[in-house]
N, CA, C and O atoms as a GROMACS GRO file, in nm:
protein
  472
    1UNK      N    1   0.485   1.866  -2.178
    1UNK     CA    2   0.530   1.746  -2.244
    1UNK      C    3   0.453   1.627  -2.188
    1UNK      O    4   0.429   1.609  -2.068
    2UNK      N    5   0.418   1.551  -2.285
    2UNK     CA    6   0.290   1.437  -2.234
    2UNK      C    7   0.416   1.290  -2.232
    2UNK      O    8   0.513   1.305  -2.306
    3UNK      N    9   0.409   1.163  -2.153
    3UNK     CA   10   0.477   1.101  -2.141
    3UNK      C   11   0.345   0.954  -2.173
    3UNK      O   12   0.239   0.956  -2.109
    4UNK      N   13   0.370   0.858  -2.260
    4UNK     CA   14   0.300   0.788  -2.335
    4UNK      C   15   0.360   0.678  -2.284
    4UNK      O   16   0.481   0.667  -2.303
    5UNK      N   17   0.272   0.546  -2.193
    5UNK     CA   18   0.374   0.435  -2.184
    5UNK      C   19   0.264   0.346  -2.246
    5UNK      O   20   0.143   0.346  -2.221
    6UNK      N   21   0.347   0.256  -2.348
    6UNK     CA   22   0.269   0.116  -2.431
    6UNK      C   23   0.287   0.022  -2.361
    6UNK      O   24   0.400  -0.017  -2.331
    7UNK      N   25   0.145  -0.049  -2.309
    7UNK     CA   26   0.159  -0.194  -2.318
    7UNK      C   27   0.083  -0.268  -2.411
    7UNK      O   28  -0.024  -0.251  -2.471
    8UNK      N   29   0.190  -0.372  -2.405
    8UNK     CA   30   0.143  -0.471  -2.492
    8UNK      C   31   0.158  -0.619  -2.424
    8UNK      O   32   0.220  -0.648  -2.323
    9UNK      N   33   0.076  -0.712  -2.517
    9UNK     CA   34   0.114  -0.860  -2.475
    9UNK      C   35  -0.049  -0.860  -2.354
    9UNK      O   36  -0.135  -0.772  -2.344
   10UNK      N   37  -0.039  -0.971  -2.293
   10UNK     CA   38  -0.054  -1.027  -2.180
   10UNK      C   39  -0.072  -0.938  -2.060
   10UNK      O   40  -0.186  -0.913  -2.018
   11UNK      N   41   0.031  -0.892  -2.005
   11UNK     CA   42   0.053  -0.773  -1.934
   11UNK      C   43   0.000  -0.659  -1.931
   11UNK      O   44   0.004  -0.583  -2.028
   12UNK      N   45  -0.061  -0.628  -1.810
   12UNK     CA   46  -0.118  -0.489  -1.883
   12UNK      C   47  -0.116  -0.408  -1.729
   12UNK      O   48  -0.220  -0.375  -1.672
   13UNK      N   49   0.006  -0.384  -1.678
   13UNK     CA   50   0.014  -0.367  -1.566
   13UNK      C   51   0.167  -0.340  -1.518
   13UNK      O   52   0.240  -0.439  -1.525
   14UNK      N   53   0.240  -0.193  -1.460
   14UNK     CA   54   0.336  -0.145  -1.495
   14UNK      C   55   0.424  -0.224  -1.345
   14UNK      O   56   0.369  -0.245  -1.237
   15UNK      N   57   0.566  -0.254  -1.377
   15UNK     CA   58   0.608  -0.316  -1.235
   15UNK      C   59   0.714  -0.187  -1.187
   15UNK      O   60   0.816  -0.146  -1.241
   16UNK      N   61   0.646  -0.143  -1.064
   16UNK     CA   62   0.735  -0.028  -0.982
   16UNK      C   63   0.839  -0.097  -0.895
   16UNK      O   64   0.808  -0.190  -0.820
   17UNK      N   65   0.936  -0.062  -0.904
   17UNK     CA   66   1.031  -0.163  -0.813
   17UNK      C   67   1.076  -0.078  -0.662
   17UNK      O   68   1.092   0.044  -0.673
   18UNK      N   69   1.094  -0.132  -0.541
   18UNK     CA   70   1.077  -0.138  -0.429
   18UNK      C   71   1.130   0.073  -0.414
   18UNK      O   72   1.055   0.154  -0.358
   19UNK      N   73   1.248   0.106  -0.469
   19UNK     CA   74   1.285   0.206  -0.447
   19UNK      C   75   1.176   0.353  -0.498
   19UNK      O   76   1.144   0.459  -0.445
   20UNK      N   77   1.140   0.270  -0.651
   20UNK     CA   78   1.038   0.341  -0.708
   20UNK      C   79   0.882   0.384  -0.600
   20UNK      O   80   0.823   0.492  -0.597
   21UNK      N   81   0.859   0.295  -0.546
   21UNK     CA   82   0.764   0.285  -0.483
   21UNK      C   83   0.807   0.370  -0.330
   21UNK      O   84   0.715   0.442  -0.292
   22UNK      N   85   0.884   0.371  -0.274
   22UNK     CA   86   0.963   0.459  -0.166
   22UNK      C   87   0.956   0.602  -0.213
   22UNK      O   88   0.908   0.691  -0.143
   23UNK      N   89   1.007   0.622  -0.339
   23UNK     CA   90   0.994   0.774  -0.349
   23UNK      C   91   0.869   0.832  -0.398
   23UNK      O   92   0.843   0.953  -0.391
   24UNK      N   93   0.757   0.703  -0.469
   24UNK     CA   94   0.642   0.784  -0.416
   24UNK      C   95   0.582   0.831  -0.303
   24UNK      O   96   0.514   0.928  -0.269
   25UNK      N   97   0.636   0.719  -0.248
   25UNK     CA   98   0.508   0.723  -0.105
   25UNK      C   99   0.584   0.858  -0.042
   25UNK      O  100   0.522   0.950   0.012
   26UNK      N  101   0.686   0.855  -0.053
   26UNK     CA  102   0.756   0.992   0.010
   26UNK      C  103   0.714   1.128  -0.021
   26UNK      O  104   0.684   1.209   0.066
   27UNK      N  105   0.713   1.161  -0.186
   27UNK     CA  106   0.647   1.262  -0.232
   27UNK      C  107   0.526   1.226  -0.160
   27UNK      O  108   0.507   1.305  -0.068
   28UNK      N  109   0.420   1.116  -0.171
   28UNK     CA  110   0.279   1.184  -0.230
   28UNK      C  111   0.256   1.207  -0.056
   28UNK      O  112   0.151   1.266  -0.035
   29UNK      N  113   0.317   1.179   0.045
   29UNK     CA  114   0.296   1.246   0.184
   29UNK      C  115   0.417   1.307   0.289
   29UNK      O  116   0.471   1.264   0.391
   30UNK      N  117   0.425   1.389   0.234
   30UNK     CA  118   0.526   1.456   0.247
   30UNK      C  119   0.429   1.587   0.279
   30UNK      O  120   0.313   1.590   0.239
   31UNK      N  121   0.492   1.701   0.361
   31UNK     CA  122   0.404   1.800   0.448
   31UNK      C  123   0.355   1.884   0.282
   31UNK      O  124   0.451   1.913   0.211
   32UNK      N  125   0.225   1.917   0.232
   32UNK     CA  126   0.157   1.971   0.161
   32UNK      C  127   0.158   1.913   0.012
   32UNK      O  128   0.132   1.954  -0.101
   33UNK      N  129   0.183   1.848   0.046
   33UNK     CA  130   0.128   1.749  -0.089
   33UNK      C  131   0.028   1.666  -0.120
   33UNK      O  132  -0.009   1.574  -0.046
   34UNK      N  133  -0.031   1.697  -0.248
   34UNK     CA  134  -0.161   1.637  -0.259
   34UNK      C  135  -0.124   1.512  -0.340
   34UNK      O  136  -0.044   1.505  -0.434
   35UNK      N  137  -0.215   1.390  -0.272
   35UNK     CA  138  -0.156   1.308  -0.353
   35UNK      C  139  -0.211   1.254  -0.488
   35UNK      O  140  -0.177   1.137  -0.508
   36UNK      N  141  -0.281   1.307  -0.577
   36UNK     CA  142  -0.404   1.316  -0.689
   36UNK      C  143  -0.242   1.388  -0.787
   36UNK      O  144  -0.178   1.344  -0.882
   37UNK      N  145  -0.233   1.468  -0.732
   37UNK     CA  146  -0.124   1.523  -0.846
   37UNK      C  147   0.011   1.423  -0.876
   37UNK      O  148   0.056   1.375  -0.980
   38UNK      N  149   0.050   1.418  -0.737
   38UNK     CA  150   0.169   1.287  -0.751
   38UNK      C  151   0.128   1.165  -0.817
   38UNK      O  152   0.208   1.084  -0.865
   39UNK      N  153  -0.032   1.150  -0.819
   39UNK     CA  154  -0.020   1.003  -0.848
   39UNK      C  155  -0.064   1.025  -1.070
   39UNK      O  156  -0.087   0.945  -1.161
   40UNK      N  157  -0.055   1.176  -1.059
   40UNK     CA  158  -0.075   1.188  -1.216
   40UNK      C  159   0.082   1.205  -1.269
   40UNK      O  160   0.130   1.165  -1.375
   41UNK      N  161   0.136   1.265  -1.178
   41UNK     CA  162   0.279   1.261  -1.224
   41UNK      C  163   0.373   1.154  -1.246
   41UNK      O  164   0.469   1.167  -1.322
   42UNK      N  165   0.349   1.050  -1.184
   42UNK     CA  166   0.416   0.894  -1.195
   42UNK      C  167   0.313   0.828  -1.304
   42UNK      O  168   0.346   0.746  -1.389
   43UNK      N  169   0.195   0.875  -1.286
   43UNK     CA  170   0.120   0.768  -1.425
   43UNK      C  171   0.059   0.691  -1.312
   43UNK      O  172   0.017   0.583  -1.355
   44UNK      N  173   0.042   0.702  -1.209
   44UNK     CA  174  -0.001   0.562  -1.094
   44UNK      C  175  -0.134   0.634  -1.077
   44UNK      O  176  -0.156   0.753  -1.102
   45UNK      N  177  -0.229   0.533  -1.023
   45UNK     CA  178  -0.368   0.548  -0.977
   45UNK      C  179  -0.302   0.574  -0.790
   45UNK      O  180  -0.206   0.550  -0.717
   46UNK      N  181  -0.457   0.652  -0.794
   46UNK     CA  182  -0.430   0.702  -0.670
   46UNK      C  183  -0.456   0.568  -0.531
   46UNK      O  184  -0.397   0.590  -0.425
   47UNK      N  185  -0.503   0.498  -0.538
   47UNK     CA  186  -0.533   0.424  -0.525
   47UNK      C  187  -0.492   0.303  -0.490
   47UNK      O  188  -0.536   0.234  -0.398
   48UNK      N  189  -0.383   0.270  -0.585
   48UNK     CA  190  -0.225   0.202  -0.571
   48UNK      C  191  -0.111   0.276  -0.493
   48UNK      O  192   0.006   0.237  -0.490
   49UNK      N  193  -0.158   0.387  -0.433
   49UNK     CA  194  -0.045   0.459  -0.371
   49UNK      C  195  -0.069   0.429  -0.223
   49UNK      O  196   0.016   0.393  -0.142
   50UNK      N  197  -0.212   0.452  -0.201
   50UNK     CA  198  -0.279   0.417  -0.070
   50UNK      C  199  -0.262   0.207  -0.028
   50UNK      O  200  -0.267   0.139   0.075
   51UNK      N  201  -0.248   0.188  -0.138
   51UNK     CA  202  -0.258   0.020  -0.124
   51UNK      C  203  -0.089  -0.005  -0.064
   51UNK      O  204  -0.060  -0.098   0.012
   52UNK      N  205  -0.004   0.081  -0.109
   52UNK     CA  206   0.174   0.045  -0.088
   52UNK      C  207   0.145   0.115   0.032
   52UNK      O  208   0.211   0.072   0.126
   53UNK      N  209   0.075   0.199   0.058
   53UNK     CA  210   0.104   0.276   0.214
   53UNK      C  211   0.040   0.170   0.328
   53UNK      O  212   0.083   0.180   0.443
   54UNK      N  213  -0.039   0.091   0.304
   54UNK     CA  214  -0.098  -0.006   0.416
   54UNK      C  215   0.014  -0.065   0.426
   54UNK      O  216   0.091  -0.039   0.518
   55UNK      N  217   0.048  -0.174   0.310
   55UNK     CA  218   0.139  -0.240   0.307
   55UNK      C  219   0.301  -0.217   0.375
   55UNK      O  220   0.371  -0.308   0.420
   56UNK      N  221   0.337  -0.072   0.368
   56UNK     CA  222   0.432  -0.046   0.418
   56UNK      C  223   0.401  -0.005   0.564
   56UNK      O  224   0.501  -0.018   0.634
   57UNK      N  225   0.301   0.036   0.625
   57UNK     CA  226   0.256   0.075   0.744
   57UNK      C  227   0.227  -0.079   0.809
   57UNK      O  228   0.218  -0.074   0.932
   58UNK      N  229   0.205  -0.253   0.734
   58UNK     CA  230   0.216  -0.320   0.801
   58UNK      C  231   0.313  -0.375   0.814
   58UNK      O  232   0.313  -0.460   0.903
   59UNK      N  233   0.437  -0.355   0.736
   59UNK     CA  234   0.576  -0.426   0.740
   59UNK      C  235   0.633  -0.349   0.848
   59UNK      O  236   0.703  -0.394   0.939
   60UNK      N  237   0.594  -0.220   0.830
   60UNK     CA  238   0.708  -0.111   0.947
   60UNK      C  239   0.604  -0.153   1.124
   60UNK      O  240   0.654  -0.122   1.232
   61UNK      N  241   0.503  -0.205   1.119
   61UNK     CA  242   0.480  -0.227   1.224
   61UNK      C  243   0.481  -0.374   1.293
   61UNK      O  244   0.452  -0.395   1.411
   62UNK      N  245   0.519  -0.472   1.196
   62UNK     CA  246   0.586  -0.632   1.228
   62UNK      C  247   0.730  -0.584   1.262
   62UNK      O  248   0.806  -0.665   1.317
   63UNK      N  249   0.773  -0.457   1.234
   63UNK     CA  250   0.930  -0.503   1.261
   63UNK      C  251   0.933  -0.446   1.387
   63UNK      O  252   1.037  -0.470   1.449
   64UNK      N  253   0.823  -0.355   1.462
   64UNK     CA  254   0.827  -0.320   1.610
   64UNK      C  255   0.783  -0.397   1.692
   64UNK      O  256   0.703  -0.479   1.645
   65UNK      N  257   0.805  -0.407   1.816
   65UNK     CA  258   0.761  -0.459   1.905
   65UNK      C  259   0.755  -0.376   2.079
   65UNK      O  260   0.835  -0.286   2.105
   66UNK      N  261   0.661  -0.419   2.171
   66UNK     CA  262   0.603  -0.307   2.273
   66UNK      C  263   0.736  -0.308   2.347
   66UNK      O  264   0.811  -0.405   2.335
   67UNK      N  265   0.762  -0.215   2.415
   67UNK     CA  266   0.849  -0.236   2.524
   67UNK      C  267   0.763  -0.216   2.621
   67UNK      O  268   0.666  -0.142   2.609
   68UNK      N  269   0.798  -0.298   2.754
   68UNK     CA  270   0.756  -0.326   2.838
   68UNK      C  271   0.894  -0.238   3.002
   68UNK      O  272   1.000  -0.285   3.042
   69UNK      N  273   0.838  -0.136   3.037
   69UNK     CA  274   0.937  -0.136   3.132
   69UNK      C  275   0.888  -0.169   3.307
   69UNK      O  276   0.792  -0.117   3.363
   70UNK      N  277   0.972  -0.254   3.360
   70UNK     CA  278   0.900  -0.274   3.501
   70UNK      C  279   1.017  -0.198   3.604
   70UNK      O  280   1.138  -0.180   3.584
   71UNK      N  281   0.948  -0.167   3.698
   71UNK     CA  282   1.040  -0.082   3.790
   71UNK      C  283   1.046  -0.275   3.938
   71UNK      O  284   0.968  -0.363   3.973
   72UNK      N  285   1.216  -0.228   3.968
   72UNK     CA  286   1.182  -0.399   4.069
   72UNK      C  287   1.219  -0.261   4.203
   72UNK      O  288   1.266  -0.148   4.210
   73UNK      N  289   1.160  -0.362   4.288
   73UNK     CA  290   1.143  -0.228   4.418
   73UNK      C  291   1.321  -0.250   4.528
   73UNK      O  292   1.392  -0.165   4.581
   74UNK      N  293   1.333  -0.405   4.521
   74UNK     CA  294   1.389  -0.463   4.552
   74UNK      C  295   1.504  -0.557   4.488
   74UNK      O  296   1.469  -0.614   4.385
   75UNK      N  297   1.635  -0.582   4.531
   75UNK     CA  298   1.775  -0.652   4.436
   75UNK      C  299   1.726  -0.744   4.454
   75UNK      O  300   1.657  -0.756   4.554
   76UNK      N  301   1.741  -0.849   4.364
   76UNK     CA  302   1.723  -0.994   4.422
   76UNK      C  303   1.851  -1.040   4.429
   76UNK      O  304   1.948  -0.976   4.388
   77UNK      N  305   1.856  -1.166   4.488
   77UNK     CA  306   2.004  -1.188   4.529
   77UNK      C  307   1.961  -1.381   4.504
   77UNK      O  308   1.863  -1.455   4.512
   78UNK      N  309   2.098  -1.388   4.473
   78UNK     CA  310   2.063  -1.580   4.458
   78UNK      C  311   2.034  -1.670   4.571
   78UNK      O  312   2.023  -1.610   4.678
   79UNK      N  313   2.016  -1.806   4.575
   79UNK     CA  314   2.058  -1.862   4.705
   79UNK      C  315   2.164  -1.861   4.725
   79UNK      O  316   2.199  -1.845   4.842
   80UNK      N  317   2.233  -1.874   4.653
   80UNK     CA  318   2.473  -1.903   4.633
   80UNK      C  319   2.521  -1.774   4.677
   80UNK      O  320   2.641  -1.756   4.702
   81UNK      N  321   2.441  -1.691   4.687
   81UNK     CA  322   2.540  -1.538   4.753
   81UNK      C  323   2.524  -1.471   4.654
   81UNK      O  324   2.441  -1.381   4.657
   82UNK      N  325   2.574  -1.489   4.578
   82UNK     CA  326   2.610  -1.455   4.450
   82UNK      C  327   2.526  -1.397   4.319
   82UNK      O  328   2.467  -1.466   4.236
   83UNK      N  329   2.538  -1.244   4.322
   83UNK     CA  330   2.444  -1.170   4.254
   83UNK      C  331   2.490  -1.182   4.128
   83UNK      O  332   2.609  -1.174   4.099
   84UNK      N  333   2.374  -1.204   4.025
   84UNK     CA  334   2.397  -1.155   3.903
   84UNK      C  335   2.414  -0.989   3.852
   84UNK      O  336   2.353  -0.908   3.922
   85UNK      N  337   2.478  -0.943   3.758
   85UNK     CA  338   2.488  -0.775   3.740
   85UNK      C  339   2.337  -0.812   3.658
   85UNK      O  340   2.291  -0.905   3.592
   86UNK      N  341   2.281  -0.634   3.723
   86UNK     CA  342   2.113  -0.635   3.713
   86UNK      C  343   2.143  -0.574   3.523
   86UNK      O  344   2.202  -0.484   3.463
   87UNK      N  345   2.035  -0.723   3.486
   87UNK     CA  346   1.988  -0.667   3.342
   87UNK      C  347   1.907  -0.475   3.287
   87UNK      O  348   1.796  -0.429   3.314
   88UNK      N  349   1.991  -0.429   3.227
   88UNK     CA  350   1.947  -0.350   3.153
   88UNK      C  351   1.842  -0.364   3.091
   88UNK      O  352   1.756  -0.276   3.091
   89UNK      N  353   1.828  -0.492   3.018
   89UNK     CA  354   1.765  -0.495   2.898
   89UNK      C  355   1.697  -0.663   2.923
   89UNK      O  356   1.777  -0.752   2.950
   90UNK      N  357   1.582  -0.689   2.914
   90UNK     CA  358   1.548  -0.816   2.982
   90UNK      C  359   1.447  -0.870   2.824
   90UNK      O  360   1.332  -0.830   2.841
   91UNK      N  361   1.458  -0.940   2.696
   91UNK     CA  362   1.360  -0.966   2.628
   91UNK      C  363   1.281  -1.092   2.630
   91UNK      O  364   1.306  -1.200   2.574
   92UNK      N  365   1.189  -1.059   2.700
   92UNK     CA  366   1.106  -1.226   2.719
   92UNK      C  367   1.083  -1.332   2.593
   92UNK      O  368   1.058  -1.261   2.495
   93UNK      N  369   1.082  -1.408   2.571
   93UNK     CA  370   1.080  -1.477   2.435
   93UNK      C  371   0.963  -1.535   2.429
   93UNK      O  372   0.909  -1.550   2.538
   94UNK      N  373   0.871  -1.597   2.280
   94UNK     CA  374   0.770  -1.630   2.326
   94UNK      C  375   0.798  -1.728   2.376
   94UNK      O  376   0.715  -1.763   2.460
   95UNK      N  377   0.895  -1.805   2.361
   95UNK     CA  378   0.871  -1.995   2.414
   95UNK      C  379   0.910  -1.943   2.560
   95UNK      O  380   0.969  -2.029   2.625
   96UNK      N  381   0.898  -1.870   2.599
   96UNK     CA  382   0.895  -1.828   2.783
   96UNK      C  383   1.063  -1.797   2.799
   96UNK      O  384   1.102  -1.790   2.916
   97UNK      N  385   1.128  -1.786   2.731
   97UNK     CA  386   1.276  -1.781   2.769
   97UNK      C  387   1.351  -1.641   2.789
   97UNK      O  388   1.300  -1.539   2.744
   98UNK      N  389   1.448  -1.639   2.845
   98UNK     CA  390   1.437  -1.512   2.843
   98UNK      C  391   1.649  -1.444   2.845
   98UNK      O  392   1.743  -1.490   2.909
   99UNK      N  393   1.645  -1.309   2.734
   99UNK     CA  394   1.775  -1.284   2.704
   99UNK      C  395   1.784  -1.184   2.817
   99UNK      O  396   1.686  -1.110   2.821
  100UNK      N  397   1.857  -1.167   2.892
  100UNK     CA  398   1.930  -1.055   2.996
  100UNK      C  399   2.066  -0.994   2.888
  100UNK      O  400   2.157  -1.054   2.829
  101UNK      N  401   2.020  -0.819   2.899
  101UNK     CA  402   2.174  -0.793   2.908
  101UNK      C  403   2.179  -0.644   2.972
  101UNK      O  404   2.117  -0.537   2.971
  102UNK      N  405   2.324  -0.724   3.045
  102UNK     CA  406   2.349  -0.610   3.170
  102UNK      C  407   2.389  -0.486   3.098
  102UNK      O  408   2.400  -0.474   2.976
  103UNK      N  409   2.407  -0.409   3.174
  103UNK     CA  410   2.406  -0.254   3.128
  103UNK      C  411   2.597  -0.245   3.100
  103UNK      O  412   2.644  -0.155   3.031
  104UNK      N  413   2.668  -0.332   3.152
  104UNK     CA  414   2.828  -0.335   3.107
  104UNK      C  415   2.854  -0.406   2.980
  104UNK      O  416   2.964  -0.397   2.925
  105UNK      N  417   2.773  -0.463   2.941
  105UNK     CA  418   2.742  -0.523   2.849
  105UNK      C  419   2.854  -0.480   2.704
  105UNK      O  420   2.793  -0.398   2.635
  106UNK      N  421   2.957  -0.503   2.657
  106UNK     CA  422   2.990  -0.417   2.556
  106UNK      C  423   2.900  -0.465   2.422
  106UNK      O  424   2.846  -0.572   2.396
  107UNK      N  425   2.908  -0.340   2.350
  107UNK     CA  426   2.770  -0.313   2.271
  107UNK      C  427   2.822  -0.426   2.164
  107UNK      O  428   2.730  -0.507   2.166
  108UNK      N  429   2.895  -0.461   2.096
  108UNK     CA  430   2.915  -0.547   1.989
  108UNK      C  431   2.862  -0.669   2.021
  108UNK      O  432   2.807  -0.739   1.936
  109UNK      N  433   2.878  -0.718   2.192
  109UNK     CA  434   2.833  -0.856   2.228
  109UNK      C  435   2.653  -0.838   2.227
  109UNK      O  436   2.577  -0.920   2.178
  110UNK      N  437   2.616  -0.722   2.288
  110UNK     CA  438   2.476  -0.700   2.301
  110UNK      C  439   2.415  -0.691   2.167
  110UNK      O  440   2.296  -0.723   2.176
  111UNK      N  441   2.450  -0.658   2.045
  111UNK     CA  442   2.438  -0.661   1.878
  111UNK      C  443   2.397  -0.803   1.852
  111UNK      O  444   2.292  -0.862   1.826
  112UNK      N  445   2.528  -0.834   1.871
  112UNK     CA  446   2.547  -0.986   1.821
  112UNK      C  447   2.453  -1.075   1.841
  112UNK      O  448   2.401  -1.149   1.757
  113UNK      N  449   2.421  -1.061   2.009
  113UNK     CA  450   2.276  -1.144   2.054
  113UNK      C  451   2.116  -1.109   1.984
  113UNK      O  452   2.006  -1.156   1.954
  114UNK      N  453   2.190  -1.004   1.984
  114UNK     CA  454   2.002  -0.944   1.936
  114UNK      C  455   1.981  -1.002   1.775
  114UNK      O  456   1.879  -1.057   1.734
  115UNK      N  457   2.085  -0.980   1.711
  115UNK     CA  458   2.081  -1.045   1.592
  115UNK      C  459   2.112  -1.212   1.562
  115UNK      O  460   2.134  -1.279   1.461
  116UNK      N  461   2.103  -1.232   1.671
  116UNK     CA  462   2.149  -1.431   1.688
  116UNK      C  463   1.981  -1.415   1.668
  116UNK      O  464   1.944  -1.459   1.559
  117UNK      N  465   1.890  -1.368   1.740
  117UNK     CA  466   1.756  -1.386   1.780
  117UNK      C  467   1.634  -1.392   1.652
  117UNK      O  468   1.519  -1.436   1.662
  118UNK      N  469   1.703  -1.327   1.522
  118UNK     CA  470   1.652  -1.306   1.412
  118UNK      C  471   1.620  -1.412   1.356
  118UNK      O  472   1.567  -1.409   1.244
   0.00000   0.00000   0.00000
């Protein structure tokens, strides 16, 4: 069965919408799949499949960031006596600032911050 799409007008250029475009990229690399066939089966150039895969390979890599782990050899302790509980989780900010959260931390408050930061 052959599948026939008309354009007309102005337009001459099909709009895949965000989900559409997810389940290609899924088929066309997915373990033994070629992607020449997937991209005849959607009607898409092969070409445009590789262009959403950069694109999604640079969004999924803006939303990571390095972790950095340092080992301290030594507690530090204040001048006041008075120790802070040692951060778990330390994220430097760029303007030099920096979020601590201790390892008692309950997780809804540690959420909350991370998503204040967004």
């Amino acid at each position: 069965m052959t599948q026939v799409t008309v354009l007309n007008g102005a337009r001459r250029h099909r709009d895949w919408s965000d989900e559409e475009r997810l389940e290609i990229l899924r088929e066309a690399f997915s373990p033994g799949a070629v992607v020449s066939q997937v991209a005849r089966r959607y009607d898409v150039s092969r070409g445009l499949i590789y262009i959403w895969r950069r694109a999604a390979m640079r969004r999924a890599e803006a939303a990571f960031v390095p972790a950095v782990i340092e080992e301290v050899s030594e507690p530090t302790v204040t001048p006041t006596g008075l120790s802070e509980p040692e951060a778990a989780i330390v994220l430097e900010l760029p303007d030099g600032r920096q979020l601590r959260i201790s390892a008692s931390t309950p997780p809804a408050l540690a959420a909350a911050a991370l998503k204040a930061l967004r």
